[in-house]
Backbone as numpy.savetxt, mean C-alpha at the origin, in Angstrom:
# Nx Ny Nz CAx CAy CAz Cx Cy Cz
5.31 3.01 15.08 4.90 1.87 14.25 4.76 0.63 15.12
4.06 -0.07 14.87 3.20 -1.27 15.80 4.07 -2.32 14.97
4.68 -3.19 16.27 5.51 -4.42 15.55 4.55 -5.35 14.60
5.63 -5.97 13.81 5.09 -6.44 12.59 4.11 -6.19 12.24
4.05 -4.83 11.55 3.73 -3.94 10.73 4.97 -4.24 9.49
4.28 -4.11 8.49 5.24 -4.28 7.02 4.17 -3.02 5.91
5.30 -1.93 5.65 4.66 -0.49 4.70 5.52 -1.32 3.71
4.70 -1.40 2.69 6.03 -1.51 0.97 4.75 -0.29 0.09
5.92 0.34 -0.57 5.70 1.67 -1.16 5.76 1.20 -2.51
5.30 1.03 -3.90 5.76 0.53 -4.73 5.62 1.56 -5.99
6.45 1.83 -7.02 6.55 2.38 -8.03 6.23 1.85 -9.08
5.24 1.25 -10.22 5.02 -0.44 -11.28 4.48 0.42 -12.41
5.34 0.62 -13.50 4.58 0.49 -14.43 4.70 -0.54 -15.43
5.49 -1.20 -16.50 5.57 -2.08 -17.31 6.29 -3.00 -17.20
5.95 -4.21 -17.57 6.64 -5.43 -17.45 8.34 -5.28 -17.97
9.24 -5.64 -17.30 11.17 -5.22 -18.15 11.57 -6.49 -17.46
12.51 -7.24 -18.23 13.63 -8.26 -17.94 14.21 -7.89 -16.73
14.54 -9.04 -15.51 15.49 -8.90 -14.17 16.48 -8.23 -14.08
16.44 -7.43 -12.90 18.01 -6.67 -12.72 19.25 -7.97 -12.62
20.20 -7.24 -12.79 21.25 -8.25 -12.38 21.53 -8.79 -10.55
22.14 -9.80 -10.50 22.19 -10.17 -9.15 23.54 -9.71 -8.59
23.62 -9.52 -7.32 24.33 -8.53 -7.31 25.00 -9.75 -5.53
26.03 -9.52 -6.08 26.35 -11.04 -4.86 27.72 -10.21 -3.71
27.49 -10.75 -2.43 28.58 -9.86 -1.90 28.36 -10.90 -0.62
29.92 -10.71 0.35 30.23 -11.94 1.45 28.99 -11.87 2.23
28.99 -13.56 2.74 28.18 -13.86 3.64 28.22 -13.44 5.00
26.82 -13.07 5.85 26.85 -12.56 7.12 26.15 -13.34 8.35
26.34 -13.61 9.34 25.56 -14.48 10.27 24.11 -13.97 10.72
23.22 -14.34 10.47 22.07 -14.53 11.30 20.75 -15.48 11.25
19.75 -14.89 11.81 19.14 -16.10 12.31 18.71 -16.78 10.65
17.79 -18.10 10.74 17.66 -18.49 9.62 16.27 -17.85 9.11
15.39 -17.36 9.71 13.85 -16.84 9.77 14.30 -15.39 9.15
15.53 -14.87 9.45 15.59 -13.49 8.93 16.23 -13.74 7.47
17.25 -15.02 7.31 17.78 -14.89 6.02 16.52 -15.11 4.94
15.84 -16.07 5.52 14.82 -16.22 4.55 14.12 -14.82 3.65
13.40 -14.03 4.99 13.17 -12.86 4.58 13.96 -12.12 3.76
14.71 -12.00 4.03 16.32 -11.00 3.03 16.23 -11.79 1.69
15.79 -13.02 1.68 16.52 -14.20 0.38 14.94 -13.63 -0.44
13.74 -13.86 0.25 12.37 -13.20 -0.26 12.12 -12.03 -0.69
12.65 -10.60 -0.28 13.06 -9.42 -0.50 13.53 -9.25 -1.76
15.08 -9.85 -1.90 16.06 -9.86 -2.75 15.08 -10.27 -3.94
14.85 -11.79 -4.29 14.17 -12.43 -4.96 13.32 -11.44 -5.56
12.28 -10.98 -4.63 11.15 -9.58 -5.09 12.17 -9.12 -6.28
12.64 -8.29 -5.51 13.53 -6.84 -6.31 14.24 -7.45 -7.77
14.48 -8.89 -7.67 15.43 -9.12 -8.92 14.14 -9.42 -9.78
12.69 -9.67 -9.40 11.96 -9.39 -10.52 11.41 -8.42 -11.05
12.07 -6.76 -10.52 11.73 -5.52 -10.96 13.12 -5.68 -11.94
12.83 -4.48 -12.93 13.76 -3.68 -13.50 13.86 -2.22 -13.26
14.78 -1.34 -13.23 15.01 -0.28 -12.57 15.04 0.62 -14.21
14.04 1.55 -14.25 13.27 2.28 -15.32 14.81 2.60 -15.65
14.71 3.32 -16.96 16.01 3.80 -17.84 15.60 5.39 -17.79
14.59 5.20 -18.34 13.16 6.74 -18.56 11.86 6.55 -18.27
11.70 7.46 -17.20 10.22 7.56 -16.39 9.70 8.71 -15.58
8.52 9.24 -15.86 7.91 9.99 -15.47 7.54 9.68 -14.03
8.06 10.74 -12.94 7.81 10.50 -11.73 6.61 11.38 -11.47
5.91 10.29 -10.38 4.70 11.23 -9.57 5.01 12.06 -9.03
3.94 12.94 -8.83 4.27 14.43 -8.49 4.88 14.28 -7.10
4.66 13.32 -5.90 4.68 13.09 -5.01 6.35 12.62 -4.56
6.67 12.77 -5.96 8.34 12.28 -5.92 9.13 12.98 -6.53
8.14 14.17 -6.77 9.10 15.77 -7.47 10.06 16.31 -5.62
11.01 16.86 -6.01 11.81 16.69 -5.42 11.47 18.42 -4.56
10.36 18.62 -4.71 9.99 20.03 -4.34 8.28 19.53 -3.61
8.19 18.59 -3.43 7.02 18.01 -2.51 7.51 16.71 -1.48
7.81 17.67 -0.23 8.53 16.89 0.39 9.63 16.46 0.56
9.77 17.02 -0.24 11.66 16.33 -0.02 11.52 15.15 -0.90
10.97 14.27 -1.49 11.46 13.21 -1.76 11.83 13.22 -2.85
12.49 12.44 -3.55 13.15 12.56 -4.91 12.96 10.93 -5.86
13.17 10.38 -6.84 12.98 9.54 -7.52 14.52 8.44 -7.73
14.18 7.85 -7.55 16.05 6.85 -7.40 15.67 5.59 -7.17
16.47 4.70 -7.20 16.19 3.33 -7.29 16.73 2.40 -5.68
15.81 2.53 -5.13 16.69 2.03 -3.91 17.19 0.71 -3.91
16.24 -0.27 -4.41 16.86 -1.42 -4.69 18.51 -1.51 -5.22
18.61 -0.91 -5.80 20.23 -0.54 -6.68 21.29 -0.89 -6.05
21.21 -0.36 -4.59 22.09 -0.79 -3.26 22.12 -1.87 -2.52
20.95 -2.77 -3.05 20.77 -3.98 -2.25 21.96 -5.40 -2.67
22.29 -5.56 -1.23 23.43 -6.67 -2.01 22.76 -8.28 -1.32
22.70 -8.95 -2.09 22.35 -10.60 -2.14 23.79 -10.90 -0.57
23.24 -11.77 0.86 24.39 -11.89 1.31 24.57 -11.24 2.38
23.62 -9.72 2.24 24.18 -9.42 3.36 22.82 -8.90 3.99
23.15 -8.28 5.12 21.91 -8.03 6.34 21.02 -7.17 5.36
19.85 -8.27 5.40 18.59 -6.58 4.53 18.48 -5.47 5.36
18.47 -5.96 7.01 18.19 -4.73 7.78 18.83 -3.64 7.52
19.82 -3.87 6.73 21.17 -2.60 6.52 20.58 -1.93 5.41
19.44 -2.25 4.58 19.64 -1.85 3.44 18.74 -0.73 3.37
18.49 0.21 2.28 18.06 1.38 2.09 16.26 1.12 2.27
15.28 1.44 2.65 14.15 1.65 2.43 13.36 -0.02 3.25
14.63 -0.73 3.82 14.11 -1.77 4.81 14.21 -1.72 5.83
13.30 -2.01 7.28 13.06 -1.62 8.35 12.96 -2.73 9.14
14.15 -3.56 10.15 13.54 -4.22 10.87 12.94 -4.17 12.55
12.20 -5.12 12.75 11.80 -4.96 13.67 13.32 -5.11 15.35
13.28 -4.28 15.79 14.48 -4.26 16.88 14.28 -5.08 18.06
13.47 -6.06 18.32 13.36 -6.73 19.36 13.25 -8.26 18.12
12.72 -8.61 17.57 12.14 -9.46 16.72 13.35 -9.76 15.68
13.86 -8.79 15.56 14.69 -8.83 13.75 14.05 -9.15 12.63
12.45 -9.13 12.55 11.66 -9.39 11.55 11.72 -8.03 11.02
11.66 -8.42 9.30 11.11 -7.57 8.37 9.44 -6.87 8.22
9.58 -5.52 8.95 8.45 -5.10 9.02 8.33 -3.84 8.07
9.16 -3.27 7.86 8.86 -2.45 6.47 9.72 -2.26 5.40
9.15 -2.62 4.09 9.56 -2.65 2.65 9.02 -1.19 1.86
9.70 -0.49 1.58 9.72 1.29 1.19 10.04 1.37 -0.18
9.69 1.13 -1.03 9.90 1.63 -2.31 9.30 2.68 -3.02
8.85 3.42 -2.35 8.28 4.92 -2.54 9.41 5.72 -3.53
8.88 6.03 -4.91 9.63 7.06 -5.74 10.81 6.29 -5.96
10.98 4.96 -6.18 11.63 4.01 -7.01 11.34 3.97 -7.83
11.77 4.40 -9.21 11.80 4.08 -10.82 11.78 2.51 -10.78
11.25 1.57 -10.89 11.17 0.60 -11.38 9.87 -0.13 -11.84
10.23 -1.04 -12.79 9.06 -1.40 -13.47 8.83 -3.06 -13.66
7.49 -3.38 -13.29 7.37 -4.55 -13.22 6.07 -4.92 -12.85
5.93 -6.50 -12.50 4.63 -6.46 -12.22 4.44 -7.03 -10.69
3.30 -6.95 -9.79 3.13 -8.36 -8.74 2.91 -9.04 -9.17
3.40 -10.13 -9.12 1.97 -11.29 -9.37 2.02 -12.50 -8.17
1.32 -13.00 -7.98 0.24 -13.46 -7.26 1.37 -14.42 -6.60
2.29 -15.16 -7.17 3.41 -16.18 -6.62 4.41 -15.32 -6.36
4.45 -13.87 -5.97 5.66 -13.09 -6.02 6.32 -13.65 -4.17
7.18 -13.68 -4.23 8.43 -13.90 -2.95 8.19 -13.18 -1.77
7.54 -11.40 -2.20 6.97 -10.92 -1.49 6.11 -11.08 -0.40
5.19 -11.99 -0.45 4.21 -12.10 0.30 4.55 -13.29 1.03
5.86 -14.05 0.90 6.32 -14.76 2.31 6.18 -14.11 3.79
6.38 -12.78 3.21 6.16 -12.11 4.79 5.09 -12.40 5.21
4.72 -13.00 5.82 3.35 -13.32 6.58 2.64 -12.11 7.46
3.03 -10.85 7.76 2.74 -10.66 8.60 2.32 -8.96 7.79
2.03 -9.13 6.78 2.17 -7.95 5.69 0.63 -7.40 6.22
0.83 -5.93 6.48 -0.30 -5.19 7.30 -0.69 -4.23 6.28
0.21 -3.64 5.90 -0.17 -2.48 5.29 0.40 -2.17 4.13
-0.14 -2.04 2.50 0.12 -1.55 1.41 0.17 -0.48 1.00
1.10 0.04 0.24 0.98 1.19 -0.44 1.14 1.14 -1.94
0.57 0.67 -3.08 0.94 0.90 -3.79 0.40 2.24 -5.12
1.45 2.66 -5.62 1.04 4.36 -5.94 1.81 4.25 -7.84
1.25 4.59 -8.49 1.16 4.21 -9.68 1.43 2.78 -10.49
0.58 1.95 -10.29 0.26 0.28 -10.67 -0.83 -0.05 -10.80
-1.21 -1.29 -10.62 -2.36 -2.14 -10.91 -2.63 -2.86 -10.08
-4.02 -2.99 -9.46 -4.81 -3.66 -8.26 -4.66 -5.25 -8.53
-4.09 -5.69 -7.93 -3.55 -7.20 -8.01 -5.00 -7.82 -7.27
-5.81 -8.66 -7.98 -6.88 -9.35 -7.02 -6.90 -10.05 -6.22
-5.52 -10.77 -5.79 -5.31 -11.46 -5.34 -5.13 -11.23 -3.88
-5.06 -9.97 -3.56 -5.06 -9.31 -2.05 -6.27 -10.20 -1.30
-7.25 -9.87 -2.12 -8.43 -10.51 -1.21 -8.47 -11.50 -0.17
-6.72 -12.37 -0.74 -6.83 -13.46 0.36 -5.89 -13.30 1.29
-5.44 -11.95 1.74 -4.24 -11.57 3.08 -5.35 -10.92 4.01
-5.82 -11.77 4.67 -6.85 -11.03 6.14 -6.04 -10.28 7.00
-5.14 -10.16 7.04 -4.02 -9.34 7.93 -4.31 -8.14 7.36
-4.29 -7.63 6.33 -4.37 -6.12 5.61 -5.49 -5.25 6.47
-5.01 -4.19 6.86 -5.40 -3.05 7.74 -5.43 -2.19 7.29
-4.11 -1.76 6.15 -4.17 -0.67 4.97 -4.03 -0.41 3.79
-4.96 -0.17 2.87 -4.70 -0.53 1.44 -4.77 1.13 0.51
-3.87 1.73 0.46 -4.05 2.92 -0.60 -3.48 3.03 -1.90
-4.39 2.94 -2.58 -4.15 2.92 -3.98 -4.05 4.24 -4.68
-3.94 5.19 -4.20 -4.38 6.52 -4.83 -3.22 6.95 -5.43
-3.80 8.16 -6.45 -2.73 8.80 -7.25 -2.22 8.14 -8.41
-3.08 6.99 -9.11 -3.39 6.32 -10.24 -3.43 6.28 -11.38
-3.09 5.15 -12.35 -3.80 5.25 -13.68 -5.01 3.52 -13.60
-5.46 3.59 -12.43 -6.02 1.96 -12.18 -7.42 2.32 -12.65
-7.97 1.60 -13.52 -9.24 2.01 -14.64 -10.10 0.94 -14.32
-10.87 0.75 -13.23 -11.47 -0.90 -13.87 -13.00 -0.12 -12.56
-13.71 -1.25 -12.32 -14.74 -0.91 -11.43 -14.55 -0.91 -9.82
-15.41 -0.31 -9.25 -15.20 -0.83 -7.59 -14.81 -1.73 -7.28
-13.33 -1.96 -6.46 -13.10 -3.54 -5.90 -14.28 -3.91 -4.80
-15.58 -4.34 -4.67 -16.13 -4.76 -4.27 -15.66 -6.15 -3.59
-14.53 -6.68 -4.15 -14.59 -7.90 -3.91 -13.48 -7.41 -2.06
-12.74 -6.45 -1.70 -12.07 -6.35 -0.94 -13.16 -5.93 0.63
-13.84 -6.28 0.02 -15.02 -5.87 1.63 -15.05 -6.41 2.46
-14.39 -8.05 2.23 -14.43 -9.12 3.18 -13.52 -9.25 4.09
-12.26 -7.96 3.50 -11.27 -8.48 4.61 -11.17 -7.91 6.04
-10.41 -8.27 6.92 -11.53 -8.30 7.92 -10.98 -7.59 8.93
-9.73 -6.96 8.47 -8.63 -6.09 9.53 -8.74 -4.57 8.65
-9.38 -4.42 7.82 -9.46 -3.23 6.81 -9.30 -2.37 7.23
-9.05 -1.04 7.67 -9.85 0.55 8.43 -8.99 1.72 7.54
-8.44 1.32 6.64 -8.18 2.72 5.66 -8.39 1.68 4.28
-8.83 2.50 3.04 -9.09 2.53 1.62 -9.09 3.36 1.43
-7.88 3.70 0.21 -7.84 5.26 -0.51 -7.82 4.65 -1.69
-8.88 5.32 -3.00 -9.04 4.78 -4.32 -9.10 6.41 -4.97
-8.44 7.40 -4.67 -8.63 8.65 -4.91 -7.72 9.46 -6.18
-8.02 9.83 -6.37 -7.19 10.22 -8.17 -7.14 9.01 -9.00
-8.39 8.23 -9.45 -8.19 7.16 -10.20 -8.86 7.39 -11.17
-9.21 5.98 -11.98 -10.10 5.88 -13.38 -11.30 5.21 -12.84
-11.41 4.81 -11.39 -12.50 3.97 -11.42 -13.84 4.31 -11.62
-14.84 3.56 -12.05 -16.27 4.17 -12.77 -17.32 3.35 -12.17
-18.69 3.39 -12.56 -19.50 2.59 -12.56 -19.84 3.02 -11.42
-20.94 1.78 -10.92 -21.67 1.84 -9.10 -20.69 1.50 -8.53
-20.83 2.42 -7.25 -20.25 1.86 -5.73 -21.22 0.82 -5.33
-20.96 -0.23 -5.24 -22.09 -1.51 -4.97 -21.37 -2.57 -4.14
-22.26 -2.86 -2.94 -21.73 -4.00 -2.11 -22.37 -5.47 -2.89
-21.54 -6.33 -2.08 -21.44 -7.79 -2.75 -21.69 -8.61 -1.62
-22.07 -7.73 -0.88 -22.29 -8.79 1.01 -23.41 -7.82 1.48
-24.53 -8.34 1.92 -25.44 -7.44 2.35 -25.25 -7.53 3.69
-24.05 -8.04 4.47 -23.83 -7.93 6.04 -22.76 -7.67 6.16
-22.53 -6.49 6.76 -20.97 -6.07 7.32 -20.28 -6.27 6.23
-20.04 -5.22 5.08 -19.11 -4.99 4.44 -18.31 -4.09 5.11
-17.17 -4.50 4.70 -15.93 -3.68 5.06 -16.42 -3.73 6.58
-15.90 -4.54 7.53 -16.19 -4.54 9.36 -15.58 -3.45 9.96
-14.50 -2.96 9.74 -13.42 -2.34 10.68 -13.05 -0.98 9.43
-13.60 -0.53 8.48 -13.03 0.29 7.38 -13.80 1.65 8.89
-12.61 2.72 8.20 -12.36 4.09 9.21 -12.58 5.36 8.41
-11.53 4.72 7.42 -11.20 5.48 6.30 -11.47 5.20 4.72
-12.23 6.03 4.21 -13.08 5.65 2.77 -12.74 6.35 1.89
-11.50 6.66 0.88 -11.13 7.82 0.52 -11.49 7.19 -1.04
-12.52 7.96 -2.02 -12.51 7.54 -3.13 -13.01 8.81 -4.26
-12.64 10.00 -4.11 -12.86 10.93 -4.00 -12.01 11.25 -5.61
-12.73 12.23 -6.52 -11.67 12.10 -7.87 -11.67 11.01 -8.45
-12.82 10.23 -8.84 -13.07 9.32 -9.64 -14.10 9.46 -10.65
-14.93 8.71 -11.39 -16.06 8.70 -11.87 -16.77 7.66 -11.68
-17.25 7.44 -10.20 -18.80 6.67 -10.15 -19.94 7.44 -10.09
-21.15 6.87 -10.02 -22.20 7.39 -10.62 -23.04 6.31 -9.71
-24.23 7.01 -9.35 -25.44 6.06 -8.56 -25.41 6.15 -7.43
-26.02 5.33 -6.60 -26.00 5.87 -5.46 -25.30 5.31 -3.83
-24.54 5.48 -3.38 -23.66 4.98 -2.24 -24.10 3.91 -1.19
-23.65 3.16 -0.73 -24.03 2.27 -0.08 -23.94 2.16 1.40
-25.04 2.71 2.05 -24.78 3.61 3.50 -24.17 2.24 4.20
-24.25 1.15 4.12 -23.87 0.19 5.31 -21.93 0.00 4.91
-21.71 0.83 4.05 -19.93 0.72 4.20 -19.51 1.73 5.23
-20.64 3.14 5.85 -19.84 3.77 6.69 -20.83 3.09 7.68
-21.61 2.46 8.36 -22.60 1.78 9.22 -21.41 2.09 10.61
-20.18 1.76 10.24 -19.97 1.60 11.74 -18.40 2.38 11.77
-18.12 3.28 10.81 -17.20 4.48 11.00 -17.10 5.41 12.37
-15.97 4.53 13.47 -15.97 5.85 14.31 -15.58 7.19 14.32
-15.06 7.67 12.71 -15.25 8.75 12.76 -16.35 9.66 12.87
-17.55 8.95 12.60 -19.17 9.61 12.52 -19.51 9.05 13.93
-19.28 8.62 14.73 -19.67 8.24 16.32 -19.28 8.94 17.08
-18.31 10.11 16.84 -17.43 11.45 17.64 -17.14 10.45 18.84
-16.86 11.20 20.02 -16.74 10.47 21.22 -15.06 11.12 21.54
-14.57 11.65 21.01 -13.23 12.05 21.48 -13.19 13.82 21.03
-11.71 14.05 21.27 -12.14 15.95 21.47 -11.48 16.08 20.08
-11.15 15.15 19.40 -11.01 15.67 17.62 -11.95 15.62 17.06
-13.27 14.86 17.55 -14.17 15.35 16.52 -14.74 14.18 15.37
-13.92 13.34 15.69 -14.19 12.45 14.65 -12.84 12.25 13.46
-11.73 13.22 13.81 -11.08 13.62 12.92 -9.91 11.65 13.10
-9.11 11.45 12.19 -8.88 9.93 12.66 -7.18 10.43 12.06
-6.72 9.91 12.70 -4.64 10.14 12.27 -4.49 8.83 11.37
-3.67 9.55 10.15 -3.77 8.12 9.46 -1.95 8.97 8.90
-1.22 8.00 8.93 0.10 8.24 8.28 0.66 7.46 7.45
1.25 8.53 6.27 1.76 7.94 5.33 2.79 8.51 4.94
3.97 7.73 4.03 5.33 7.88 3.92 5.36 9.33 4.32
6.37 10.20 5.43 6.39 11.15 5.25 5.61 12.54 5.38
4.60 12.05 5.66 3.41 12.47 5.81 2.14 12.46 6.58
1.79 13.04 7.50 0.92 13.22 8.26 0.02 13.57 8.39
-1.89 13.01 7.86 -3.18 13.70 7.79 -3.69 13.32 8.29
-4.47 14.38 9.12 -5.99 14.36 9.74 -7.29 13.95 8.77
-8.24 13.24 8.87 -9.28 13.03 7.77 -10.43 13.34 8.75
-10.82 13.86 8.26 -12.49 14.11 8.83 -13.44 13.34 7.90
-14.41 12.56 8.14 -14.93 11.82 8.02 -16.60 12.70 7.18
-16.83 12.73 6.45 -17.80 13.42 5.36 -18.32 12.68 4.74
-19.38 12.61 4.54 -20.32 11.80 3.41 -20.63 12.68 2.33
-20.36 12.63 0.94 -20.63 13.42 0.05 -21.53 12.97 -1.06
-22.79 13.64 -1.55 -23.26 12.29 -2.37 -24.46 13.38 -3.54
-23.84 13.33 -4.87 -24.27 14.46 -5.87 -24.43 15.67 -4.75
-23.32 16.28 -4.52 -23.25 17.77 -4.08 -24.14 17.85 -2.77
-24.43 16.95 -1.82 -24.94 17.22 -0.82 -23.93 16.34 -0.01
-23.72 17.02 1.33 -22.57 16.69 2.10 -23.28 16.67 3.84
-22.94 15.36 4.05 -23.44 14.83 5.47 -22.13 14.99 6.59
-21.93 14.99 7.48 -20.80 15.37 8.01 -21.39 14.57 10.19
């Protein structure tokens, strides 16, 4: 993992009242890290931790190993976040570079003033059963955005083409519909690698200048084009395919 890098894994389905705060002795460190820990915390006390909830398959306890639990639960107000379950800091830096809430029962919403996004340095998203917050559009740092494995119903985010560190989008097991349609007739999506939108319902016809400059279709190495992309736990090769009404470019 490449310093300050920040993965948050998120579990969201319905809006629920704050967990309780959960207070325990004070610990020394720098003031740039308490902040972070105080931003973290803050986050989490605006989730609620589900009572009853249907976990993704991805958090059945027979795919992968992973299982469904509340990690936040363990977090104590006070003391080192680095200590805490599903937070990762950086070991030279002591910055907060990854937030893991993968197969956390909890329910809530982002929104746009959330505490969260103090992290300045937030690279990479995961969020896996929720709702596309629009407000991403304005973190140019974002490199990875996967949304897949969904109930997110609305049209192509067209509007996310602009950002400018992009090279993975996964929109795959969703509701999304309508045209795939660009909103910039120059260099959409600059740096996108990875285009995963596969298991949806659009209709019409694709917009060749989003793969224009995919080095997976430029080969040049002995995989082939094939590109390493990792996620919680998980490790895939993507080969890079153009698919378009049952005819497949490769």
């Amino acid at each position: 993992m490449k310093p300050g890098h920040v993965y948050l894994c998120l579990f969201f389905q319905l809006f629920e009242p704050s967990m309780t705060i959960l207070v325990s002795s004070p610990f020394t460190q720098s003031s740039g890290r308490a902040d972070q820990c105080n931003a973290i915390f803050q986050f989490s006390n605006s989730l609620a931790i589900a009572t009853r909830i249907e976990s993704s398959y991805y958090c059945n306890a027979n795919f992968y190993n992973w299982t469904s639990y509340p990690r936040t639960a363990s977090w104590r107000r006070g003391t080192d976040c680095c200590t805490w379950e599903g937070i990762m800091c950086d070991s030279v830096t002591g910055d907060v570079i990854e937030v893991n809430l993968s197969c956390s029962p909890l329910q809530g919403t982002l929104h746009v003033n959330s505490t969260l996004f103090s992290l300045h340095n937030l690279r990479s998203l995961y969020l896996q059963e929720g709702k596309l917050p629009r407000f991403l559009a304005n973190y140019s740092n974002l490199e990875v955005l996967d949304f897949s494995n969904n109930e997110l119903e609305d049209l192509f985010p067209s509007w996310l083409e602009a950002l400018p560190s992009l090279y993975v989008l996964g929109l795959r097991s969703n509701k999304f519909h309508g045209l795939v349609k660009s909103s910039r007739p120059a260099q959409p999506f600059p740096r996108l690698h990875i285009f995963d939108i596969s298991n949806n319902n659009f209709s019409g016809a694709f917009p060749i200048q989003y793969i224009a400059s995919f080095k997976g279709m430029m080969g040049g190495d002995d995989r082939r084009g094939n590109l390493l992309y990792q996620e919680e736990g998980v490790r895939s090769f993507y080969t890079t395919h153009v698919i378009e009404k049952g005819n497949m470019f490769s």
